[in-house]
C-alpha positions as CSV (number, residue, x, y, z in Angstrom):
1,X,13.0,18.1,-2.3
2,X,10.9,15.1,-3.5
3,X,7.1,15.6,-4.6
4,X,6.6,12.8,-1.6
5,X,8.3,14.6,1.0
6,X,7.1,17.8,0.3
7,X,3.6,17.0,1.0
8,X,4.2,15.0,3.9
9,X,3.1,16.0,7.4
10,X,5.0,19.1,8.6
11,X,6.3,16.7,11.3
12,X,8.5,14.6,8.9
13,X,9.3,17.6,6.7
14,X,13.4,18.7,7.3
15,X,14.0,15.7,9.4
16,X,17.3,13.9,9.7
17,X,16.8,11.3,12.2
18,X,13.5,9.5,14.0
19,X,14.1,7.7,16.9
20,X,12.1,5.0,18.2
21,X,10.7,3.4,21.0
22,X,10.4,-0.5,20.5
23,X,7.7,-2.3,23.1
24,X,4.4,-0.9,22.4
25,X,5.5,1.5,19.4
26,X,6.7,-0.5,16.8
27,X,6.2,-3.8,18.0
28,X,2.8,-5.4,20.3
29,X,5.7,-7.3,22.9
30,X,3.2,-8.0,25.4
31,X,2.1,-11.6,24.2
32,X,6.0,-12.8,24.5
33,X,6.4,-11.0,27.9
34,X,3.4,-12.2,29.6
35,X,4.2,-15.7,29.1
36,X,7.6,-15.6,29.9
37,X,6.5,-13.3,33.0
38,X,4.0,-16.3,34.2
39,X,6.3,-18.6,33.7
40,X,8.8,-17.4,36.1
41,X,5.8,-16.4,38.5
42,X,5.1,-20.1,38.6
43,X,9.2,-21.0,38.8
44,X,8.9,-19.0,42.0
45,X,5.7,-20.8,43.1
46,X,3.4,-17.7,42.8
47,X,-0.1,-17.2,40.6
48,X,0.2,-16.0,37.0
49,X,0.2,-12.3,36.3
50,X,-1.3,-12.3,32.6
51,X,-1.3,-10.2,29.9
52,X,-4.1,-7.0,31.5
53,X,-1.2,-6.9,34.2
54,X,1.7,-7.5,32.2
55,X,0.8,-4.4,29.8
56,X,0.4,-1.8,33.0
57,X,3.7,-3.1,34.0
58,X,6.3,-2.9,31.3
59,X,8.1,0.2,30.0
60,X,10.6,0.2,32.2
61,X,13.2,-2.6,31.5
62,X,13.3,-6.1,32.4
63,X,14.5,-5.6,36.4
64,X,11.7,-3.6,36.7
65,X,9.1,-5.9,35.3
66,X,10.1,-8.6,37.1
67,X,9.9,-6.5,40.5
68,X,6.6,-5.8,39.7
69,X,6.0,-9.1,39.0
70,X,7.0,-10.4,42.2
71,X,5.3,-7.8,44.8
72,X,2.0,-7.7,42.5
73,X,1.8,-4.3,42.8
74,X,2.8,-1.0,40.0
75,X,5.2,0.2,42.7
76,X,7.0,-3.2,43.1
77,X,10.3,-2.1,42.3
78,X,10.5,0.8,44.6
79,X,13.5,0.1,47.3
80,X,13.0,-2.8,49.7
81,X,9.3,-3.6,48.1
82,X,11.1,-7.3,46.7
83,X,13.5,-9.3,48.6
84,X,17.0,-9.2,46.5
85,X,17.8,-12.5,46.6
86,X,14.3,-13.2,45.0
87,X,14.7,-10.9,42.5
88,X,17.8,-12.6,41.2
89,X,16.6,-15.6,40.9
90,X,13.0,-14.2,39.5
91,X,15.0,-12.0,37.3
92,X,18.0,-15.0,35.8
93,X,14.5,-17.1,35.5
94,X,12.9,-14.7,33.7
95,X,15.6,-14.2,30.9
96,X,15.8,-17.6,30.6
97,X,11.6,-17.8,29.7
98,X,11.3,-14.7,27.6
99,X,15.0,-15.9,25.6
100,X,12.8,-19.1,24.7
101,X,9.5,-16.9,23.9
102,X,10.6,-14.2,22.1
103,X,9.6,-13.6,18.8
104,X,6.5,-16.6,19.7
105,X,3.4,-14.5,20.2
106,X,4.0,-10.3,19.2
107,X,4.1,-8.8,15.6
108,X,4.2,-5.5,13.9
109,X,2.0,-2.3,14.6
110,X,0.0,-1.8,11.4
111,X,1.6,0.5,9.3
112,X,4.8,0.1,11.1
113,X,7.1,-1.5,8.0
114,X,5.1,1.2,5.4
115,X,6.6,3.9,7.6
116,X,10.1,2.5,8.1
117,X,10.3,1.8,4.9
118,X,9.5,5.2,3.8
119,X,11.7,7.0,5.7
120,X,14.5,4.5,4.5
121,X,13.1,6.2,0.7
122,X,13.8,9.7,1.9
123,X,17.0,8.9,3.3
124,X,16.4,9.5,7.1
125,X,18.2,7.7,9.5
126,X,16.6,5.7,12.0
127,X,17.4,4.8,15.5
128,X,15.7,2.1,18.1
129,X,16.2,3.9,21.7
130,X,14.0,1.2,23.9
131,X,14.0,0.5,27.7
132,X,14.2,-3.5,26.7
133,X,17.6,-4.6,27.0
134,X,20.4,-4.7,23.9
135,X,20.3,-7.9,23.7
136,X,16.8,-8.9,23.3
137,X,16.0,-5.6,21.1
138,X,18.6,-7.0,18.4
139,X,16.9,-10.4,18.9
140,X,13.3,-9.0,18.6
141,X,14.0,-6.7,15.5
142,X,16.1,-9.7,13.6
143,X,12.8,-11.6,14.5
144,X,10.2,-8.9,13.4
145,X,12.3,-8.7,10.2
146,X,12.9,-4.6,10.5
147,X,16.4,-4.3,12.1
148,X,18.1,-3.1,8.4
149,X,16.1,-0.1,8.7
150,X,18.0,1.5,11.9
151,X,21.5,2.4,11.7
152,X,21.6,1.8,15.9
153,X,19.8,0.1,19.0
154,X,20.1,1.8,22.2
155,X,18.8,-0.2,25.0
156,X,18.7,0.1,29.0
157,X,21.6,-1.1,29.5
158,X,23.7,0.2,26.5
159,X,24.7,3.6,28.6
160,X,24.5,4.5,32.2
161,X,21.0,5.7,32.0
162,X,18.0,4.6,30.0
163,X,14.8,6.8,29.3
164,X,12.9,9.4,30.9
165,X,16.6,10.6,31.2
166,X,17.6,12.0,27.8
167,X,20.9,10.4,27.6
168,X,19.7,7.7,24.9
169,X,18.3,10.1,22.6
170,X,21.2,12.7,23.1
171,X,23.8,9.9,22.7
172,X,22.0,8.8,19.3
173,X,21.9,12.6,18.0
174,X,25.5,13.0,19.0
175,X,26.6,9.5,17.4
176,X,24.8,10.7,13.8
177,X,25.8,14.3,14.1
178,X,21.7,15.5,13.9
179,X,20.6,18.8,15.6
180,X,17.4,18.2,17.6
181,X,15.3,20.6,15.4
182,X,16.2,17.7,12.8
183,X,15.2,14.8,14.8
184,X,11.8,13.0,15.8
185,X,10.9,10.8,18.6
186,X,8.2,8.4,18.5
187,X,6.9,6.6,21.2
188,X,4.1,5.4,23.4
189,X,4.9,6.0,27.3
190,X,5.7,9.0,29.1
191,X,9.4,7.9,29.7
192,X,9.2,8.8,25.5
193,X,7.8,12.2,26.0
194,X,9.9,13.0,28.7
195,X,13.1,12.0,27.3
196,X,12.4,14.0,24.2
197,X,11.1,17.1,25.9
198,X,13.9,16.9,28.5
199,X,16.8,16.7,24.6
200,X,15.0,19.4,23.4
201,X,13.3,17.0,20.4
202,X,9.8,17.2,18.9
203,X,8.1,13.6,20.1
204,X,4.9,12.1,18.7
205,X,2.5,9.9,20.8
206,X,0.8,6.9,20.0
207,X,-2.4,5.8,22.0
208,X,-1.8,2.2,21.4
209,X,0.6,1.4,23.7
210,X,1.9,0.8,26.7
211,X,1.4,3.9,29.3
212,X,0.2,1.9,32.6
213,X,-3.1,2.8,31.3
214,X,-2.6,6.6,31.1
215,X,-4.1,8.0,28.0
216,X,-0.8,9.4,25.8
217,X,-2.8,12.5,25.6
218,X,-1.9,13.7,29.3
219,X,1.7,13.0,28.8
220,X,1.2,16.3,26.7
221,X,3.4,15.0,23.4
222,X,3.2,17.9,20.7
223,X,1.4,15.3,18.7
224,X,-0.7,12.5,19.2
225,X,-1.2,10.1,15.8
226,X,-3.2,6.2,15.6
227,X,-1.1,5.2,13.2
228,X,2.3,5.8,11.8
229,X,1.2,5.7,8.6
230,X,-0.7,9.5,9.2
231,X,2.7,11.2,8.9
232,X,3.1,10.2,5.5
């Protein structure tokens, strides 16, 4: 073992893999969303949501944002809260806004690249397992300059179910042949904490997220860091 792994935080010690979340853990997405969000709101002749609203909503993917969206309200995208037909529309002009936006407005976490990169050094793999879908999580990565460092992106709609369920981090472990006591996740919502918890994986919290405005802290991760760059 290296003299920089072995004195870095127990947490990083013996690990094989870290997995990721992507909106409000590596990258501040919000900007990007909420204009693209307010733009469809005002495509379907409704007042803009902005960002304060925008950042309790997101976390858990696209169809569920724009749900939100729509009925102005946290529990939007509960059955029969949004009219279908309105959500399709809403939804196909909501791609369409954030495909233009994205990449305009968010940037890197500080310490974010320091961290990626040092894992990289030690020779841990990396994985992006994000809510967000495929498509615009390669997009956003190629954009923030960081998608060399992961060796796969996982997002809501790569397999049949997306996080709190631990498929996605499960499915990652499987694909890289890492036992959990040798992987990480890192993330900033409870659907992070619980996924992990629910594959068996240690999980770190970060506070500056996106958690509907829930401190991370009552999510209960088994540790709660400001920045990345603590681990190392």
């Amino acid at each position: 073992m290296n003299d920089s792994l072995s004195n870095s935080h127990p947490f990083i010690k013996n690990l094989s893999l870290v997995m990721y979340d992507l909106d409000g853990t590596l990258v501040e997405s919000v900007p990007d969303l909420a204009f693209a969000l307010d733009k469809m709101l005002l495509d379907m002749n409704r007042p803009a949501a902005g960002e304060p609203k925008t950042r309790l909503w997101v976390g858990n993917g696209i169809p569920t944002l724009v749900k939100r969206a729509l009925a102005d309200d946290m529990k939007g995208d509960q059955p029969g809260s949004v009219d279908q037909r309105l959500f399709e529309k809403a939804h196909e002009r909501f791609r369409f806004h954030y495909g233009e936006a994205l990449g305009l407005y968010c940037y890197l976490y500080p310490g974010v690249s320091e961290f990626l990169q040092a894992m990289k050094d030690r020779g841990i793999k990396q994985v992006v397992i994000t809510n967000k879908s495929e498509q615009f999580s390669h997009r956003l990565l190629q954009l923030m300059g960081i998608e060399h460092y992961f060796e796969r992106v996982l997002g809501g709609d790569s397999l049949p179910e997306m996080k709190p369920h631990p498929m996605p981090l499960l499915h990652a472990m499987k694909m890289l042949d890492t036992p959990t006591h040798q992987a990480l996740m890192i993330g900033d919502s409870i659907n992070d904490i619980r996924a992990a918890k629910a594959a068996g994986v240690k999980v770190i919290g970060l506070p500056y997220g996106y958690n509907h405005g829930v401190p991370i802290e009552e999510a209960n991760p088994d540790l709660v860091v400001s920045s990345l760059t603590e681990l190392l």
